[in-house]
C-alpha positions in Angstrom: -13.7 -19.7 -14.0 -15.3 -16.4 -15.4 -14.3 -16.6 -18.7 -14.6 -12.4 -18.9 -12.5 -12.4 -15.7 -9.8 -14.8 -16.5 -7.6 -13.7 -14.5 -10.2 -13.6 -11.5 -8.9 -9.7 -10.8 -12.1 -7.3 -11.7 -12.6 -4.9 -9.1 -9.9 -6.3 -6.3 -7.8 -4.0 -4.4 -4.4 -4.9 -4.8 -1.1 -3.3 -3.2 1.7 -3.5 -5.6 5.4 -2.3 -3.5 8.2 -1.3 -5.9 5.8 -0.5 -8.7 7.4 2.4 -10.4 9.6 0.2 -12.4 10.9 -2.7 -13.3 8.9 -6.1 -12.2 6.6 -4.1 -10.5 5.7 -1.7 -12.7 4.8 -4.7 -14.9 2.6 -6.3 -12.6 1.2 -3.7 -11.6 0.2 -3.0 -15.4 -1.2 -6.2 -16.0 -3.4 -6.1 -12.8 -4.9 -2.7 -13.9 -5.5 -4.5 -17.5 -7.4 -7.4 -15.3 -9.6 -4.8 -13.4 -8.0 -4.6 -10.6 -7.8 -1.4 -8.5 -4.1 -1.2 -7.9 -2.0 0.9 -5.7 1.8 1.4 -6.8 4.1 2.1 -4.0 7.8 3.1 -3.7 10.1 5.7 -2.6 10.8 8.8 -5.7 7.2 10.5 -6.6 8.0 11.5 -10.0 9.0 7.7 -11.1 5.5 6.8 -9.5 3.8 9.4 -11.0 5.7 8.7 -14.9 4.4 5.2 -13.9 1.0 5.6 -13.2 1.0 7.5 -16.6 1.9 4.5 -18.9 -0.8 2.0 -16.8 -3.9 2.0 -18.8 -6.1 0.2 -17.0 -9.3 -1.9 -18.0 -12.2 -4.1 -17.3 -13.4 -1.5 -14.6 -9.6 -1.2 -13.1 -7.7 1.8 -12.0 -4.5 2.7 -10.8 -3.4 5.7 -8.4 0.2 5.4 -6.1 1.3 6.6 -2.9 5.0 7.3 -2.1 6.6 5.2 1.1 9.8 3.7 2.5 8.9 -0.2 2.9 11.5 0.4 5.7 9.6 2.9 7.3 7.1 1.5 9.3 4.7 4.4 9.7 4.9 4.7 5.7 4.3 1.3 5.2 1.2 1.6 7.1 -0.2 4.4 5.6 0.1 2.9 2.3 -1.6 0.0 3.2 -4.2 2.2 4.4 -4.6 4.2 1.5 -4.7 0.9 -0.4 -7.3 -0.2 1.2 -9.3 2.7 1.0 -9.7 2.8 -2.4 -12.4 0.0 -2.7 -12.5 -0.5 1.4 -10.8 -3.6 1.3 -7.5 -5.6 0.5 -7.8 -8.3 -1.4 -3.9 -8.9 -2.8 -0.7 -7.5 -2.3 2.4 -8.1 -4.3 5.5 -6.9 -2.3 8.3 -6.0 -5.0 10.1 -3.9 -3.3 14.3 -4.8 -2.9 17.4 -3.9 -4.3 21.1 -4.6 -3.3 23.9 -2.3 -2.7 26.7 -5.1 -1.6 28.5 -6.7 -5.0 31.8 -7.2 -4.0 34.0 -10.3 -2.3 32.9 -11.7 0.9 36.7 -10.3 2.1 35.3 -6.6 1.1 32.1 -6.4 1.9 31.1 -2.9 2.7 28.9 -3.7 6.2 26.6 -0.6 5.6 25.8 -1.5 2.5 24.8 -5.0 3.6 22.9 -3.8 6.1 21.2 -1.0 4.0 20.4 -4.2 1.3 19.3 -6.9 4.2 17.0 -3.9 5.8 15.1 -3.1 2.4 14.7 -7.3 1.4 14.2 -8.4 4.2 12.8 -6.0 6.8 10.9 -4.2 4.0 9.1 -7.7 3.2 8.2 -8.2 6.6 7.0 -4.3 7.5 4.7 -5.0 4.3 3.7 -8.8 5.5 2.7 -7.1 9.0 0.5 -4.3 8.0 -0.9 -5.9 4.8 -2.0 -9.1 6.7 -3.6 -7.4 9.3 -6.2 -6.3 6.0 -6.5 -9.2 4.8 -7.6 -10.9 7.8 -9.9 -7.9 8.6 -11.2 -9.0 4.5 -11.7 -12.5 5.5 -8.5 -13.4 3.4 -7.0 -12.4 0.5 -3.3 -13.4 -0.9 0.4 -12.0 -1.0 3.1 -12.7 -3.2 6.6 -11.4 -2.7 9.3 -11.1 -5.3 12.7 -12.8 -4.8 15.1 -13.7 -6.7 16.8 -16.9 -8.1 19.8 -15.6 -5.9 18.4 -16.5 -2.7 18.2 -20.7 -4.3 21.3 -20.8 -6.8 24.8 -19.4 -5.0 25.5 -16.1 -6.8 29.0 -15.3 -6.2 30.4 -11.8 -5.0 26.3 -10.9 -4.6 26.8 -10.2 -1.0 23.9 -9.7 0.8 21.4 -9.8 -2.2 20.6 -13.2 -2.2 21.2 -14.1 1.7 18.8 -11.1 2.3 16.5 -13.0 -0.5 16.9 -16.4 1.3 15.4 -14.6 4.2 12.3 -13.4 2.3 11.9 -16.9 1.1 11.7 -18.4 5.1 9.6 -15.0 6.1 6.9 -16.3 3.0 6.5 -20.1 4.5 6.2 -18.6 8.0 3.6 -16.2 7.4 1.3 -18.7 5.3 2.0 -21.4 8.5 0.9 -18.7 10.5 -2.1 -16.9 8.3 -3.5 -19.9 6.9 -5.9 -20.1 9.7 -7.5 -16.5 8.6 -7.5 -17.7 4.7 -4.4 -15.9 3.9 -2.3 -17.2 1.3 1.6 -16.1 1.2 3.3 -17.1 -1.4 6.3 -16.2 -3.5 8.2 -15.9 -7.0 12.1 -16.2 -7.8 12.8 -14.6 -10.9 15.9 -15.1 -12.7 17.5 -12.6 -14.9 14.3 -10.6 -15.9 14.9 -7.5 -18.6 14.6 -4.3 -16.7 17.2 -0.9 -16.7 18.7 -2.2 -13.5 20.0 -5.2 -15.3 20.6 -3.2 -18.7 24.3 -3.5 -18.5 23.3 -7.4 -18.7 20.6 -7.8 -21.0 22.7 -5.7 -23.8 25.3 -8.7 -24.5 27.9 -9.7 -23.8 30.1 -12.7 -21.8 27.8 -12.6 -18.6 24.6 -12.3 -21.0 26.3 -15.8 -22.7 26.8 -17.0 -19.8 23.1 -16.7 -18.1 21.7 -18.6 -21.3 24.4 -20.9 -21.4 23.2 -21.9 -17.8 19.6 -21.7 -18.6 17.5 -24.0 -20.5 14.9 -21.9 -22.0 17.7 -19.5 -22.9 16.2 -16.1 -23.3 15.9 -13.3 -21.2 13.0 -13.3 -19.0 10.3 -10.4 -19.6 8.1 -8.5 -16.5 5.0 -9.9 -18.0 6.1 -13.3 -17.2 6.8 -12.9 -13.7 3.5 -10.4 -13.8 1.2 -14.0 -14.8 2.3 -15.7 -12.3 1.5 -13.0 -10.0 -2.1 -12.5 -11.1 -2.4 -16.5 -10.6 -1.2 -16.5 -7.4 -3.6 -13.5 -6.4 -6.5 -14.9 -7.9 -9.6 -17.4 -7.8 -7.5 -20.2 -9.4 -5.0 -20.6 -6.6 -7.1 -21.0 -3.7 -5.7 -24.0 -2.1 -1.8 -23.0 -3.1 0.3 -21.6 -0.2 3.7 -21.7 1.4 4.9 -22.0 -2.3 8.2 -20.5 -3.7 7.6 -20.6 -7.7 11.0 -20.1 -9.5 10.1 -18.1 -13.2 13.7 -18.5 -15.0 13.7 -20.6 -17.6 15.0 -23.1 -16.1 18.1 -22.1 -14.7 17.7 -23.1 -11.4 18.5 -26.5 -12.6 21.9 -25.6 -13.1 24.1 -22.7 -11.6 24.1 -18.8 -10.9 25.9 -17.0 -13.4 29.6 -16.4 -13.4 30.3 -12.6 -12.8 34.0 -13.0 -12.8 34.5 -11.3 -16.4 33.2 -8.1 -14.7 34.5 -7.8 -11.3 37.6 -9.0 -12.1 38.4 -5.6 -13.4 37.6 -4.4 -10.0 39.1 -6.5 -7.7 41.5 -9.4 -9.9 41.4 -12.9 -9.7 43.0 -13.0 -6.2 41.0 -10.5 -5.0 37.6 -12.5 -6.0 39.2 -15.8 -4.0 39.4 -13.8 -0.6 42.5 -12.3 -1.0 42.7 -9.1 0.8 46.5 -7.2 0.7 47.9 -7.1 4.1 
């Protein structure tokens, strides 16, 4: 191990999906802060651009964006390219990227909305898999991590598609390192739990489901971007060169136990009958 380059980042090219905020904003960070070149991807420019403007990179790093739909294939493309371009190769690619749009009973489920969620976890993933893989092999190898969620292991109830679309993500990961091995591709991938970022504000604040996620999780504090960000410097670097085909839960624990109980929310919405199936007539 370089002991200047712990992290075994300086000067690789890394594509970082869903960077503007969030989980991805705080990989990309720490990459930069390793040296690596990173490229931030996602859909809004000013969030990119506000973004890029709180990354200060070091070590020889740097960080630039390009805006894309990871469900547009032709974008997805061009930002692979424009990753690559910046030190003419790809060395890593973290594909953060998801959302979901479908929190209701299975009884209620708004189809679009599923459909909108499995296309942007799922087909996303893949549409980044495809082009960024072609790179890598081009490289000689080179790894990718994607980001799902400890939804897609631990039954979340009234999630919808969220964590079926991030069970699919899982499969996709342990198919394309079976498949890319042979090229010295490694495809790996992370299930957070409940991680502090604005999208899960109404969480993190307090409350009875904030009581409930420690109360199901043994190291029972709210997770922080940085720690899902180590593991994805790890899993892109020299120290992980024989790991692959690996899905790395980073929740404290609660995977041990169950998904939280969101009944003390969605009750409002829908009552107690309505969240066991009960649709009026």
């Amino acid at each position: 191990m370089d002991t200047n380059d712990p992290g075994g980042m300086r000067g690789k090219s890394v594509l970082v999906t869903g960077g503007g905020s969030g989980i991805g904003l705080g990989v990309a960070d720490l990459l930069a802060r390793s040296g690596a070149h990173v490229t931030i991807v996602g859909r809004t420019e000013d969030k990119l651009v506000a973004a890029e403007a709180t990354i200060m990179p070091e070590q020889g790093g740097s960080i630039t964006h390009r805006t894309a739909d990871v469900t547009v294939e032709a974008q997805v493309a061009d930002a692979v390219a424009a990753a690559t371009a910046v030190t003419g190769r790809l060395d890593g690619v973290v594909a953060c990227a998801g959302g979901n749009e479908t929190i209701a009973p299975v009884t209620q489920l708004d189809v679009d909305a599923w459909r909108r969620t499995v296309e942007l976890n799922v087909t996303g993933t893949m549409l980044t898999l495809k082009h960024s893989a072609r790179e890598l092999v081009r490289g000689g190898g080179g790894s990718f991590v994607a980001i799902s969620s400890i939804a897609s292991s631990n039954t979340h109830r009234w999630f919808g598609a969220y964590g079926v679309s991030k069970s699919g993500v899982d499969h996709l990961v342990q198919l394309g390192a079976d498949e890319l091995g042979a090229s010295n591709v490694r495809v790996n991938c992370i299930r957070p739990g409940l991680t502090r970022t604005d999208l899960v504000a109404v969480i993190t604040e307090g409350g009875p489901l904030l009581d409930d996620y420690r109360a199901c999780t043994p190291l029972p504090r709210i997770g922080e971007p940085e720690d899902v960000a180590r593991l994805a410097r790890f899993l892109l670097g020299d120290e992980s060169t024989w790991i692959t085909g690996q899905i790395i839960n980073v929740d404290g624990g609660q995977m041990l136990r169950r998904g939280p109980d969101f009944s003390s929310m969605l009750e409002q919405v829908y009552g107690a009958n309505g969240l066991r199936g009960v649709v009026a007539p």
